[in-house]
LUMRO-622490 format. One line per 10 residues: their letters; for each residue z, y negated, x of C-alpha. Coordinates in pm, 1 decimal. Last residue first. Layout:
# LUMRO-622490
A) Z Y X ~ ...
END
This chain:
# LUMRO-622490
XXXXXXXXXX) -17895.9 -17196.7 1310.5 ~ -17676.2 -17316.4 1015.4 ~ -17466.9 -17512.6 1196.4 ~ -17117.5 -17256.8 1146.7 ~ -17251.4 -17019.2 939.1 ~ -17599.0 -16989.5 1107.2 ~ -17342.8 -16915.7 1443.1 ~ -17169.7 -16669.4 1307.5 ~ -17456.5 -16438.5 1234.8 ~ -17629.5 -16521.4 1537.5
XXXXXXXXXX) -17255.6 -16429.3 1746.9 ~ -17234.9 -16096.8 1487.1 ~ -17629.8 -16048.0 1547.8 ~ -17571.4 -16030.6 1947.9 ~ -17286.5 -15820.6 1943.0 ~ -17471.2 -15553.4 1793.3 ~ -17837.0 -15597.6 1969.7 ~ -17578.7 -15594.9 2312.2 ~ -17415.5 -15230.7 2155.8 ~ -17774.1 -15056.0 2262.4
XXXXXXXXXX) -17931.6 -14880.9 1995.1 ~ -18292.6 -15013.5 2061.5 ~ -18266.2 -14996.1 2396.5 ~ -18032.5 -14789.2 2576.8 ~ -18045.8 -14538.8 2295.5 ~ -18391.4 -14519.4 2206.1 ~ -18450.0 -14462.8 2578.1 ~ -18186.2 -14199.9 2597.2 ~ -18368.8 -13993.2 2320.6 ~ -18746.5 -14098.3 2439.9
XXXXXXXXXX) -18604.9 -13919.5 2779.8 ~ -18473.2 -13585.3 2592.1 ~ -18768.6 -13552.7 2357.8 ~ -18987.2 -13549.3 2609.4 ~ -18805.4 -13288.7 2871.9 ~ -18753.4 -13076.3 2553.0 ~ -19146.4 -13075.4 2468.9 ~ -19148.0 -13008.3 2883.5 ~ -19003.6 -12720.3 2818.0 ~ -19123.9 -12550.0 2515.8
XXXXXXXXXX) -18945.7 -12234.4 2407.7 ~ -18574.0 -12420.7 2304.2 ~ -18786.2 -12673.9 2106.8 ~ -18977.2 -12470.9 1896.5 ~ -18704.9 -12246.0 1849.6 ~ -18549.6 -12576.3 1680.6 ~ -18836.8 -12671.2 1473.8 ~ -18846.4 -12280.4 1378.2 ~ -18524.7 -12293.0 1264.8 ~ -18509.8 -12579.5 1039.7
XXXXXXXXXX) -18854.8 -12482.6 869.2 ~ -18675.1 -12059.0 822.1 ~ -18406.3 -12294.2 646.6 ~ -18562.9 -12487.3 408.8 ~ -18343.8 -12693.6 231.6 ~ -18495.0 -13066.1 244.7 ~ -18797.4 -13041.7 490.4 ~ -18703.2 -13095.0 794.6 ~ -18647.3 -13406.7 1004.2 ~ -18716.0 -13372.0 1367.3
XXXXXXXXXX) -18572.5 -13592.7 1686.0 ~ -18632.4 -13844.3 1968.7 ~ -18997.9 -13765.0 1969.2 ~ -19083.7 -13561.2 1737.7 ~ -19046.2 -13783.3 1442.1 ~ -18883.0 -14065.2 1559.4 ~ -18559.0 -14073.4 1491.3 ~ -18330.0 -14439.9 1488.9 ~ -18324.1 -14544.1 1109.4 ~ -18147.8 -14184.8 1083.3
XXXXXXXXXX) -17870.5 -14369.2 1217.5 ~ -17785.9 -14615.5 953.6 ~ -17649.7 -14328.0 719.0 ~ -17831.2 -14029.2 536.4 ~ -17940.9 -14009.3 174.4 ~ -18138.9 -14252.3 16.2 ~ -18467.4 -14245.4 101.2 ~ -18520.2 -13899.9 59.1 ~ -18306.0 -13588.2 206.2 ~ -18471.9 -13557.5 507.1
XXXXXXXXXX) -18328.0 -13274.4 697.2 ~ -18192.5 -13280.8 1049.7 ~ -18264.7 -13204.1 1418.3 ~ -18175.0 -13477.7 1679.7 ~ -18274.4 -13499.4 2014.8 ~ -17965.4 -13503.2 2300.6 ~ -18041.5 -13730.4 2574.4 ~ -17642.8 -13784.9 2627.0 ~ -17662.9 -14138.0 2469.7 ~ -17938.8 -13995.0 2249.5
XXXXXXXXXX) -17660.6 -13739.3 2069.3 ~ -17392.2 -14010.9 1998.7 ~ -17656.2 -14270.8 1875.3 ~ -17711.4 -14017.1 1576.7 ~ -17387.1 -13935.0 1546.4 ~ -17351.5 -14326.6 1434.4 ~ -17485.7 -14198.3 1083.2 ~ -17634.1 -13852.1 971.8 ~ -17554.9 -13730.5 620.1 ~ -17631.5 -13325.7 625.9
XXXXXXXXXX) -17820.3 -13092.5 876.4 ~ -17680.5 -13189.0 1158.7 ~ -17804.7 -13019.5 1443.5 ~ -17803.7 -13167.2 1801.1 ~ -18019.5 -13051.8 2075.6 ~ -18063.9 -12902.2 2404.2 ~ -17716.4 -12959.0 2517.8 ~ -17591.3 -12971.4 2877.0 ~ -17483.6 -13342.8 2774.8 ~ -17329.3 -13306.6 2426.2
XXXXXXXXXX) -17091.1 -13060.5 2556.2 ~ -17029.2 -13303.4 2841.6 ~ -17013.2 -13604.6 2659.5 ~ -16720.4 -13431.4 2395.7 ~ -16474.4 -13461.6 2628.7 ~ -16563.6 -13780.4 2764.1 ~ -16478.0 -13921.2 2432.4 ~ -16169.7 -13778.4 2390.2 ~ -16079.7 -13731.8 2015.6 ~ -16216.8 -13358.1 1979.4
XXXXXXXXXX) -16164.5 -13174.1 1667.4 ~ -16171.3 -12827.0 1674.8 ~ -16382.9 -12685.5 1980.3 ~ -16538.2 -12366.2 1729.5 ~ -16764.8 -12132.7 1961.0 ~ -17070.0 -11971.0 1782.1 ~ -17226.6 -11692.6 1975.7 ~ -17167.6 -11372.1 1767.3 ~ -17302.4 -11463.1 1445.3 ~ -17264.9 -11163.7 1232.5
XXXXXXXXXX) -17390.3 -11373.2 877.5 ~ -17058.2 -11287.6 696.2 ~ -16847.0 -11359.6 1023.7 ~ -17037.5 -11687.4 1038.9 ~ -16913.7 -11717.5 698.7 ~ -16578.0 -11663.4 686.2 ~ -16602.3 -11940.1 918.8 ~ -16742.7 -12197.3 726.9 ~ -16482.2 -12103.6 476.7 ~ -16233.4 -12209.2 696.3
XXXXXXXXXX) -16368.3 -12505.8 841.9 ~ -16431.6 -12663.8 462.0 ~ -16147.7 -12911.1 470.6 ~ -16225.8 -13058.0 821.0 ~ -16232.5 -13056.9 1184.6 ~ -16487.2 -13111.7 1432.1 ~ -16653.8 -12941.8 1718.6 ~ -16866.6 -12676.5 1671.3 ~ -17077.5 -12509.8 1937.3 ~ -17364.9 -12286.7 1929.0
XXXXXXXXXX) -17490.3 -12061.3 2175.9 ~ -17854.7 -11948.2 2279.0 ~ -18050.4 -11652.8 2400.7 ~ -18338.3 -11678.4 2186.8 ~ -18469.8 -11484.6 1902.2 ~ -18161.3 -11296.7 1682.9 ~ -17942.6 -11667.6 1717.0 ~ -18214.2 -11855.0 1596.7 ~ -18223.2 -11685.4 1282.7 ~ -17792.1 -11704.7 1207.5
XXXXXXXXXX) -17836.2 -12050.0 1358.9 ~ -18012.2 -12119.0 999.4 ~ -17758.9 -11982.6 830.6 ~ -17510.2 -12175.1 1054.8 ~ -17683.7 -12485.0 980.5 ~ -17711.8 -12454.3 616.1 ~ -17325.8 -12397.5 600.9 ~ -17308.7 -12707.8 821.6 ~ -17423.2 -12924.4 527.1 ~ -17260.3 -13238.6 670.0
XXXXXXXXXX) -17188.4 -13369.5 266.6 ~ -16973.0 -13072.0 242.1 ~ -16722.8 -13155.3 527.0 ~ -16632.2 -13043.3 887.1 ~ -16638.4 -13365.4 1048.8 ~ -16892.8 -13427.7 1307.4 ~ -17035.4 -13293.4 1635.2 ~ -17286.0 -12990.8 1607.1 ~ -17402.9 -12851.2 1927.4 ~ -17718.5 -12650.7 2095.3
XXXXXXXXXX) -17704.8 -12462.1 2432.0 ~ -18026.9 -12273.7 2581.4 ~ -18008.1 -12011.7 2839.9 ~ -17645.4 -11877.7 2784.0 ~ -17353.8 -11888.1 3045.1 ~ -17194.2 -12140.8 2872.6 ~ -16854.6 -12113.6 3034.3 ~ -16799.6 -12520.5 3049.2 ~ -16757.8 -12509.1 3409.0 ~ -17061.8 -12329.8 3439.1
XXXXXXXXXX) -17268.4 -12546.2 3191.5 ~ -17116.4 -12854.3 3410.2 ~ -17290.3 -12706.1 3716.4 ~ -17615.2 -12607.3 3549.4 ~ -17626.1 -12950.9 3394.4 ~ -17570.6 -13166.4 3669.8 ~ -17306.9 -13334.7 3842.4 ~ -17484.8 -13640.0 3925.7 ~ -17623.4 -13688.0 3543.2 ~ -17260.3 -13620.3 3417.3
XXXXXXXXXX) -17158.9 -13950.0 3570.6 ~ -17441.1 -14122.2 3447.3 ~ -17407.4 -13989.7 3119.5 ~ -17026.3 -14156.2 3155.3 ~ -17193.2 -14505.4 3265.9 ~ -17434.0 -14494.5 2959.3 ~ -17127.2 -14363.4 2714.3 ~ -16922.6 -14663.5 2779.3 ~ -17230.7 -14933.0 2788.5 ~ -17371.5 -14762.6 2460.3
XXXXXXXXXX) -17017.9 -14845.6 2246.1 ~ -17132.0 -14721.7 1960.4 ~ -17411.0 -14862.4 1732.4 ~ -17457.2 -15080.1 1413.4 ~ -17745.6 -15282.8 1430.8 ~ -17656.9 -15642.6 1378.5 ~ -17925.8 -15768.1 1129.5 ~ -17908.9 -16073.8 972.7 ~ -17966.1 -16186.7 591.7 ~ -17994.8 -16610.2 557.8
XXXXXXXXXX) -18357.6 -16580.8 516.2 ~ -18307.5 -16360.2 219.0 ~ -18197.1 -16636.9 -15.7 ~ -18187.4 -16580.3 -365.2 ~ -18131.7 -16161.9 -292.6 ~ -18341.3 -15954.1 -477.7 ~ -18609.3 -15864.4 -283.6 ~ -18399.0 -15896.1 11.4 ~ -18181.7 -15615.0 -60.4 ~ -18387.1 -15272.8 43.2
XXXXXXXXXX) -18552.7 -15476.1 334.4 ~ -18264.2 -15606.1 517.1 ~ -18035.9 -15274.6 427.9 ~ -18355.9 -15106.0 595.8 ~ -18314.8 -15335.3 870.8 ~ -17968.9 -15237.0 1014.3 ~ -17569.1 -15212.9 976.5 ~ -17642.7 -15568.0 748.6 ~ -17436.2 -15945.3 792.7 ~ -17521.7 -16173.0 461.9
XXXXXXXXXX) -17496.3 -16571.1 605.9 ~ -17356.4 -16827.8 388.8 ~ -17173.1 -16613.6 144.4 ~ -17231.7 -16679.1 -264.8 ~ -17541.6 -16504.7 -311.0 ~ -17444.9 -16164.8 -88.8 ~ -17122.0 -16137.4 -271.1 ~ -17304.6 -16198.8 -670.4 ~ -17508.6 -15931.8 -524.5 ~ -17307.0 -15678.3 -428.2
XXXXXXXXXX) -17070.8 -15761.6 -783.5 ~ -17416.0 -15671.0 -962.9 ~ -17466.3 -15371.1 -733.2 ~ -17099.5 -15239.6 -858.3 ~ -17221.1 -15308.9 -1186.6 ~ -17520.6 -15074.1 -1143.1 ~ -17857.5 -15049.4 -1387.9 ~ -17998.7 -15397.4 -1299.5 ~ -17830.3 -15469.5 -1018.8 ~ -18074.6 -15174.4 -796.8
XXXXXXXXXX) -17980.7 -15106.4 -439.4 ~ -17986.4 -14780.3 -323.0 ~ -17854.7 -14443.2 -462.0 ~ -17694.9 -14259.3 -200.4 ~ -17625.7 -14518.5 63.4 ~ -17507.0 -14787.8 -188.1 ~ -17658.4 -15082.7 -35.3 ~ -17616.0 -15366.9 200.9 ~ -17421.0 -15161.6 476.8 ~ -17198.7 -15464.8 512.7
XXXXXXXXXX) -17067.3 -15737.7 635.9 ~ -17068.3 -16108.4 440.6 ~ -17049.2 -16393.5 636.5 ~ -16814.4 -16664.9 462.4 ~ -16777.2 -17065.6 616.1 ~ -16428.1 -17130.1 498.5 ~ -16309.4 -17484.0 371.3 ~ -16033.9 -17319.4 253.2 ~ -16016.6 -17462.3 -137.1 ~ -16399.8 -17437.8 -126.3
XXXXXXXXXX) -16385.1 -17078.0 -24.2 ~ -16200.4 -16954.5 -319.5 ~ -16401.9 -16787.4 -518.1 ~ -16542.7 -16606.0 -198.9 ~ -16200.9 -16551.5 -61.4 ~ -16110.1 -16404.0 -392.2 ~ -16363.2 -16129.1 -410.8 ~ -16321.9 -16054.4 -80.7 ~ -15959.6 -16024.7 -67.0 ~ -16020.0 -15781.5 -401.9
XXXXXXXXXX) -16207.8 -15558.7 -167.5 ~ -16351.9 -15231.8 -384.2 ~ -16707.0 -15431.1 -423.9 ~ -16699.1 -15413.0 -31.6 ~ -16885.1 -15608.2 203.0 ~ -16586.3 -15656.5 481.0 ~ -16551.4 -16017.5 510.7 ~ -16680.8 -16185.2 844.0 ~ -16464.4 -16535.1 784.0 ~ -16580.4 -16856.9 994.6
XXXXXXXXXX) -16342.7 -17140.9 1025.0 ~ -16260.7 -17500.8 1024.1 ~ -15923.5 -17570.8 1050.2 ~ -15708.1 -17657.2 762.1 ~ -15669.3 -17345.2 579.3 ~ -15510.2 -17232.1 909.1 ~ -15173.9 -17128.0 778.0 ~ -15338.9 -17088.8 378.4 ~ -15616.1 -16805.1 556.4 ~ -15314.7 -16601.2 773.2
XXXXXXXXXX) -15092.1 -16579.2 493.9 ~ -15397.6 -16480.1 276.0 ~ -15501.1 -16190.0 513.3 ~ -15125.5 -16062.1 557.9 ~ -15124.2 -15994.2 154.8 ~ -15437.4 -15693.4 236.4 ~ -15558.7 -15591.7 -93.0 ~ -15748.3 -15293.4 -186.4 ~ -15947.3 -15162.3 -495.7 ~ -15990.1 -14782.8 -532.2
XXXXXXXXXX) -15696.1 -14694.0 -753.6 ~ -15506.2 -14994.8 -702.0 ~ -15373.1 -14959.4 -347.2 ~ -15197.6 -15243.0 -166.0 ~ -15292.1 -15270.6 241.7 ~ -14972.2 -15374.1 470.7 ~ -15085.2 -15629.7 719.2 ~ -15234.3 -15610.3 1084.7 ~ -15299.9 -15876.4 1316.7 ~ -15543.4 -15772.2 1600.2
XXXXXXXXXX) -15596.2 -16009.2 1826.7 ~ -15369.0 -15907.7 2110.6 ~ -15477.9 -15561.3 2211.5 ~ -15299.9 -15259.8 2377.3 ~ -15171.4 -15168.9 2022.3 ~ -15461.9 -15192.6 1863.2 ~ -15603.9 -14905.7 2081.5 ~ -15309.7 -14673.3 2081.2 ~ -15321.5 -14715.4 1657.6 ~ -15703.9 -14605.6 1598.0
XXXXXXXXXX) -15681.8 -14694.4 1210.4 ~ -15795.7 -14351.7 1065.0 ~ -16069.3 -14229.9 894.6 ~ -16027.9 -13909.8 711.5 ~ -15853.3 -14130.1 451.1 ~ -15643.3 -13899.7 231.5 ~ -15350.4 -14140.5 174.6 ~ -15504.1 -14504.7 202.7 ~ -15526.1 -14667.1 546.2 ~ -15331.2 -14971.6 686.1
XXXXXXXXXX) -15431.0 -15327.7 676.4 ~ -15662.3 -15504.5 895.6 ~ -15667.8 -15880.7 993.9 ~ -15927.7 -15886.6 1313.6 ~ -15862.6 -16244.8 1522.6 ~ -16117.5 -16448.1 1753.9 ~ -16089.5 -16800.5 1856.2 ~ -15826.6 -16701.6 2167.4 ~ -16167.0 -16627.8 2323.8 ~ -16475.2 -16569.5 2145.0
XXXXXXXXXX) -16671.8 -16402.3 2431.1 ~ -16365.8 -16168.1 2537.8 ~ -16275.5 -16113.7 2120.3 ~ -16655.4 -16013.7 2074.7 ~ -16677.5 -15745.4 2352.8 ~ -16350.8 -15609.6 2225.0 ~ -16441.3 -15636.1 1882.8 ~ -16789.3 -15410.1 1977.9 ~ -16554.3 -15213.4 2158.3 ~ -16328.8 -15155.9 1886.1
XXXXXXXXXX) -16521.9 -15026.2 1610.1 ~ -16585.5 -14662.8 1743.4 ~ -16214.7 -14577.3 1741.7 ~ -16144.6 -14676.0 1379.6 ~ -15998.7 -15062.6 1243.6 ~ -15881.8 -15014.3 845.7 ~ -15964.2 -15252.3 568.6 ~ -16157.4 -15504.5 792.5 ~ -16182.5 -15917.3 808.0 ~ -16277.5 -16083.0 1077.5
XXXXX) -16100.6 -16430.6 1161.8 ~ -16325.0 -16641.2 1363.7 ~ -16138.9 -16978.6 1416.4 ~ -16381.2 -17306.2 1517.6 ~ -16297.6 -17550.2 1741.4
END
């Protein structure tokens, strides 16, 4: 009988369904050790959940600078050290538990899957010019099995990797059974209804969900609302929190937009579904990632801007180019706005966009492909198939 312990510095909302779903196939096999978060972190262990849940084991985290180290993790590995067991270690250069576990794996017997984005999202993949790449790769050499959010962290590190037939893919994604059932909810009320309740009395509705920061370029997005705003009759809302939500709205005062409506930060999922769900499209100018899923599990389409290969999260592997969703041109705001006017004026254009959305996320997104890669994953490190 083999022991699954998974290994994560901190445990947010959107990871524990897919450890849910895992822990009820796994049985009393399956155990996340997690520590506690750094000062600062604007992600946050999601306490109510763990607490409801028996597999979680949490330790205290020590800081050095940016390296971690959870002591819990290695009381856990020398009381089992001998059963058999599979380790999912958190594919991080800044994880001295990592580090060791791999050095150590002999003394443990431990079969080691390595999870991970597989690159460095803003600058790639290259060992040659980046320590921290060199340490990446020495981790995806020495595990059995290499564990990626999706298949351009396949293709960016198998060309370097020794052995890139042991690299797996389980598409990182939200909990996709959850937000199917509430869409479906929302789907039998309908939009005109819930756009009533909601007081959006406007023709068209478009949203932003995310965390107010710099790397989300919402100043972009409200000068480009600030253009969109003068030609349709349309309303914006925010909802998110964050260091730069002040200035952000000094200037939508600056630019005189009038129909911009600022939710805060919303922690209730079914909350934010029915903004997302009488919405004719997302904007998120900046780094995209799991919002990406977000929007299609409400048949939202997606506007953003490029930003090169190495830019944006794991979601942007999702849009299709005017299908599901637009990418601008990098900066250019009158671009931005007329892909979205272009949108709001064309109805069945919207009515497109919005089915290949939900599609995309029912199917290709859908948190099955997730679970299913972590069980293939384990499995090649147990038998090696």
């Amino acid at each position: 009988m083999y022991k699954i312990f998974l290994y994560q510095r901190i445990v947010p909302h959107y990871r524990i369904a897919v450890f849910d779903y895992l822990a009820k196939l796994l049985g009393g096999m399956f155990r996340v050790i997690f520590g506690t978060e750094r000062s600062g972190d604007s992600v946050r262990n999601d306490k109510e959940a763990i607490r409801q849940r028996n597999y979680f084991v949490q330790g205290k985290t020590l800081y050095a600078g940016k390296a971690f180290f959870i002591p819990k993790f290695w009381a856990l590995m020398f009381k089992y050290r001998s059963v058999p067991k599979v380790v999912i270690l958190q594919g991080d250069v800044s994880s001295i538990d990592t580090l060791l576990c791999l050095l150590l794996r002999s003394v443990f017997k431990a079969r080691c899957v390595v999870w991970s984005f597989g690159y460095h999202p803003k600058r790639g993949f290259d060992p040659r010019a980046f320590w921290q790449d060199r340490i990446r790769l020495w981790m995806f050499n020495k595990a059995d099995v290499v564990l990626v959010y999706w298949n351009q962290g396949k293709q960016v590190i198998s060309r370097w990797i020794e052995c890139p037939e042991k690299i797996v893919v389980a598409p990182n994604t939200l909990d996709t059974r959850r937000l199917h059932a509430i869409f479906q909810q929302l789907k039998e009320k309908g939009r005109e209804t819930l756009k009533m309740e909601l007081g959006v009395k406007e023709s068209y509705h478009l949203v932003y969900v995310g965390r107010l920061v710099a790397d989300k370029q919402v100043d972009f997005l409200l000068r480009a609302f600030a253009r969109i705003e003068n030609n349709y009759e349309v309303r914006l809302t925010i909802i998110g929190e964050g260091p730069e939500k002040e200035r952000l709205q000094s200037l939508a005062k600056e630019l005189g937009i009038k129909k911009v409506r600022w939710l805060g930060a919303q922690y209730d999922i079914e909350v934010t579904a029915r903004w997302l769900f009488i919405s004719d499209a997302f904007l998120m100018p900046g780094r995209l990632g799991l919002s990406v899923i977000h929007a299609f599990s409400f048949g939202v389409p997606v506007i953003s801007l490029a930003h090169g290969d190495y830019f944006h999260g794991e979601g942007i592997g999702y849009i299709k180019q005017w299908q599901n969703g637009v990418l601008v041109e990098d900066y250019d705001i009158d671009a931005f706005a007329d892909v979205v006017g272009k949108i709001l004026s064309d109805s069945d254009l919207r009515c497109t966009m919005r089915s290949s959305a939900l599609q995309t996320a029912y199917e290709e997104a859908s948190i099955d492909r997730m679970i299913n890669g972590f069980l293939r994953a384990i499995s090649i490190a147990v038998d090696g198939n």
